[in-house]
N, C-alpha and C positions, 0 to 999 in steps of 0.2 A: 164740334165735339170739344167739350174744355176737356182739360190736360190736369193731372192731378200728382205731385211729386209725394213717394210713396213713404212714410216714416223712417227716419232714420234708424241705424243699426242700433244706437243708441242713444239713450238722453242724454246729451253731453250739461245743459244745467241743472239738469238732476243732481250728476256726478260732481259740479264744479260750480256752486249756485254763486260762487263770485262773478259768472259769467252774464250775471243779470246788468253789472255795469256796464257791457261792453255788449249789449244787443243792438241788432238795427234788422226792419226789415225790409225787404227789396219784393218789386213785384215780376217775378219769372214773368216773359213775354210769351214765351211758346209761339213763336212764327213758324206758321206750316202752308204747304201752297195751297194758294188758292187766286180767286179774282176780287182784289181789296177794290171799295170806291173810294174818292177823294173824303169823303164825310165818315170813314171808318179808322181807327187806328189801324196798321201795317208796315211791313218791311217792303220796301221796293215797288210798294204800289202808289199811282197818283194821289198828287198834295192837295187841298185844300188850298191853293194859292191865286191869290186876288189877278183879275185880270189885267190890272192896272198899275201891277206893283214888278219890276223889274225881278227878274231870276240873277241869280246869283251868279256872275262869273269867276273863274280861276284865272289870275294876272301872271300868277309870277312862270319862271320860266322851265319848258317840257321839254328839253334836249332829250333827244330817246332816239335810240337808234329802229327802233320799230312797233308797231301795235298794232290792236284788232278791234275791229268793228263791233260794236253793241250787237247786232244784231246777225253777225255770222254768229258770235259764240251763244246767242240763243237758238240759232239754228244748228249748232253742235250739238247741244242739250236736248233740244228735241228729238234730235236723232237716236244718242244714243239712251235716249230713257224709251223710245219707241220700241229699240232692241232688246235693252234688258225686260221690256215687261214679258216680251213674246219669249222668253231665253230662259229654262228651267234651271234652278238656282244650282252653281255647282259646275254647270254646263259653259262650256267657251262660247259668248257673245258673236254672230253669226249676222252680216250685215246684206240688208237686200242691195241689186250694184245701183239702184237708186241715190240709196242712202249712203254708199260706198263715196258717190260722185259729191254727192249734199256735203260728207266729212271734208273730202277736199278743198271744199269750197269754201266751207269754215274755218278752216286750217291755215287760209292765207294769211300774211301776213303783213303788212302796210308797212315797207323800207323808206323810213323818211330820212334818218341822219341830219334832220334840219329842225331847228326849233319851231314848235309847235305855235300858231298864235294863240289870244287866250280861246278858254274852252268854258262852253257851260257844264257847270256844276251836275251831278247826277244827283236826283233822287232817290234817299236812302229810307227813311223811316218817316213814321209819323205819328204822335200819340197823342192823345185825349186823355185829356184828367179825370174824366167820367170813365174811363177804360184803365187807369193806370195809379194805383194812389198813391205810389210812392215817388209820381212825377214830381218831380221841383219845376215849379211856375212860381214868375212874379206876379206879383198881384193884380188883378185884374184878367190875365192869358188863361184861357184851357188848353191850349195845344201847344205843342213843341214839332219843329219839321227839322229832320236832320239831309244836307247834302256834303255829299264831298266831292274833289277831284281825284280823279280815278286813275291818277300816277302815283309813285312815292315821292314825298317831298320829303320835311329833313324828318330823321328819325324812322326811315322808310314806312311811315304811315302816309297814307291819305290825310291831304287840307283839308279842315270838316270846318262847316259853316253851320252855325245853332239858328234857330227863327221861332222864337215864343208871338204866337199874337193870340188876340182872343176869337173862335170859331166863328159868334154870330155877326162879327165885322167883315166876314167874304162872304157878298152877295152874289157878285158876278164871278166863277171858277175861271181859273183859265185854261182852254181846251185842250190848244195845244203847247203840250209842256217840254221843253227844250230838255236834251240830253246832248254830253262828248257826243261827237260823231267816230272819235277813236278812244284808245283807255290802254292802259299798260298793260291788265291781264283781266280774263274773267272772273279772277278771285274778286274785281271790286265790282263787279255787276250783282246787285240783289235780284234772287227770282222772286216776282211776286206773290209775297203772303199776307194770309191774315194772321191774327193775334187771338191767344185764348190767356190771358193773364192770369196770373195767380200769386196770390201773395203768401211769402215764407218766412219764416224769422232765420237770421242770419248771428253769427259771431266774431269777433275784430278775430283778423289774422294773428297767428301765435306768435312768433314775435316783436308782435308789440303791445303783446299783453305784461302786464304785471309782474317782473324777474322771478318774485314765489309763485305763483300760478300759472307761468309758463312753465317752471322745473315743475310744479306737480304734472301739467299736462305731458308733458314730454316721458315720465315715469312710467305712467299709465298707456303711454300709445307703446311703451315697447313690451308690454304685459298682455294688452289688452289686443293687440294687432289688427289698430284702426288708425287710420290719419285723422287727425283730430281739422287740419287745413279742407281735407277733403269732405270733411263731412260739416265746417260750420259754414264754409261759403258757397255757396248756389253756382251751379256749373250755366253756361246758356247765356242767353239774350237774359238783359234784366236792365231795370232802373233803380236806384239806388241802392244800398247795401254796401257792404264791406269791400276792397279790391282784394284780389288774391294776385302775390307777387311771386308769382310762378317763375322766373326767369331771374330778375333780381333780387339782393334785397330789399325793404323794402328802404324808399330815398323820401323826402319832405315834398311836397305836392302843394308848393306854397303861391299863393298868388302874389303878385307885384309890389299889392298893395300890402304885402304880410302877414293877411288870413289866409289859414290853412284849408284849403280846398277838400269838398266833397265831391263822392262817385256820381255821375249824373245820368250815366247810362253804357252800359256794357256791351259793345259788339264783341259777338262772338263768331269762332269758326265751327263750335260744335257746342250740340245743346248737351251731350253727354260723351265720354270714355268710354269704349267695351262696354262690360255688364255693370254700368254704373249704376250707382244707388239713385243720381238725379237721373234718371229717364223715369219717364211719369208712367204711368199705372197703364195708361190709354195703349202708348204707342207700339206698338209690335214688333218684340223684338224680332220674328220671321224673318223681317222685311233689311235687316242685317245694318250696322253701326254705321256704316257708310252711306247709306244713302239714308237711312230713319234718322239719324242727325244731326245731317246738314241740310235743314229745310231751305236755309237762304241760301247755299252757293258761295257765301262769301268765306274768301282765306284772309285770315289776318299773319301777315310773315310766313312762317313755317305751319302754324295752324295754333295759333296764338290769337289771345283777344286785344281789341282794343279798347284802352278805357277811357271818357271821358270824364273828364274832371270840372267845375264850376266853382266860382266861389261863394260863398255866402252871405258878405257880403252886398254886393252887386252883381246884378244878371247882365249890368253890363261893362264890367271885366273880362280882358280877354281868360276863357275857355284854357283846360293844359291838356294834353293827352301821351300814354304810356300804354306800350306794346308790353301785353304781358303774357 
């Protein structure tokens, strides 16, 4: 089913046609569950990765006093989505002692107190330029594959590791795809989804718009009783477009080499807010904010996005990334 984000409250460059300077658009991902193949763009589903070409390890160092298994906190998840579905909304969640023994068993926890050796990398994402057009590829690539290591490193993000290649140069897949055998929380596990893209026009964050047409915007949002932030930048999974600096102000996002980097892809912890205006036409709100969206399971910090950055320049520049 594609996903379709419903008109805004208002036409903001109707009201502010200076804002034609400052447009960009981003293609919404809509990752929602399902069973992605390696030859599909997805969240958390199998990569398109050559057989013959090394996975990507994590070197640096995992001191952590404990963690949990990939695959108990998939067997949390199943459990307790087994119970909500049988469980009338409203009604206290009610566990068979099956499933009682299943939480426990999930629930352990692995006391290392010892540094970790390294870890393979988890698969996170993966897009097609035929599925995504506001992918940035270098010339020659259709695909982009994102992994990270599934602790916090500095900045309490996750290490993300980018991989542009071109799709019809993997002939041979490779079957079995290495994942952590441990991870710091299931906030970095993605549950496997597909992709229903959609592309939206977007507008720069307000300040750092233009000092007269920020004060005219800012006029109008206290008249008008609309976030002007909230309604130009696209909430959710997305590729490029504008950041929204939710947390900070906004800081320069400068690369090494002293080009100013662009957005290259948005992890988010929720594709919408409450009765937010970005939840798409499809989704049901019934089915309630909390579980309708967060299709991938992933927390970024508190429930904050993470964003990456590229430069434009060179694709092979190191990458910046900002919790927002």
């Amino acid at each position: 089913m594609s996903r379709t984000t419903p008109p805004r409250p208002v036409d903001l460059l109707a009201l502010f046609p200076e804002l034609a300077a400052h447009v960009r658009t981003t293609t919404r991902l809509h990752p929602r569950p399902g069973a992605p193949e390696p030859t599909g763009s997805s969240v958390g589903g199998p990569l398109l990765w050559p057989a013959d070409e090394e996975w990507p390890i994590c070197r640096e160092d995992h001191d952590v006093h404990d963690a949990r298994r990939p695959d108990d906190a998939r067997l949390r998840r199943r459990v307790l989505s087994a119970a909500s579905s049988r469980t009338p909304r409203g009604e206290r969640v009610r566990f068979t002692e099956r499933e009682r023994a299943d939480l426990a068993r999930a629930d352990r926890e692995i006391v290392l107190g010892v540094e970790l050796p390294p870890l393979p990398m988890m698969a996170v994402a993966q897009l097609f330029a035929r599925d995504v057009p506001d992918l940035a590829c270098p010339d020659g690539a259709d695909l982009l594959q994102v992994l990270w290591c599934p602790f916090d490193h500095l900045g309490g993000v996750p290490a993300v590791v980018l991989r542009w290649r071109r799709a019809a140069d993997v002939v041979d897949v490779l079957a079995d795809q290495p994942e952590p055998p441990v991870m710091e929380s299931d906030y970095y596990l993605p549950e496997p989804c597909v992709l229903h893209p959609e592309r939206v026009v977007e507008y720069e964050y307000l300040t750092l718009l233009p000092e007269k047409l920020e004060r005219r915007i800012r006029e109008w949002e206290e008249s008008a009783g609309h976030s002007y932030d909230h309604l130009s930048i696209a909430a959710g999974w997305k590729a490029g477009g504008w950041p929204w600096w939710t947390i900070t102000d906004p800081y320069p996002m400068t690369c090494e080499c002293g080009e100013d980097m662009r957005l290259l892809l948005t992890v988010a912890s929720s594709e919408w807010y409450g009765d937010d205006v970005w939840r798409p036409i499809e989704d049901d709100p019934a089915l309630g904010v909390a579980k309708a969206s967060r299709p991938t399971m992933i927390t970024i910090g508190r429930g904050y996005s993470l964003w990456i950055f590229i430069c434009p320049r060179s694709y092979d520049h190191p990458h910046a990334l900002s919790m927002q």
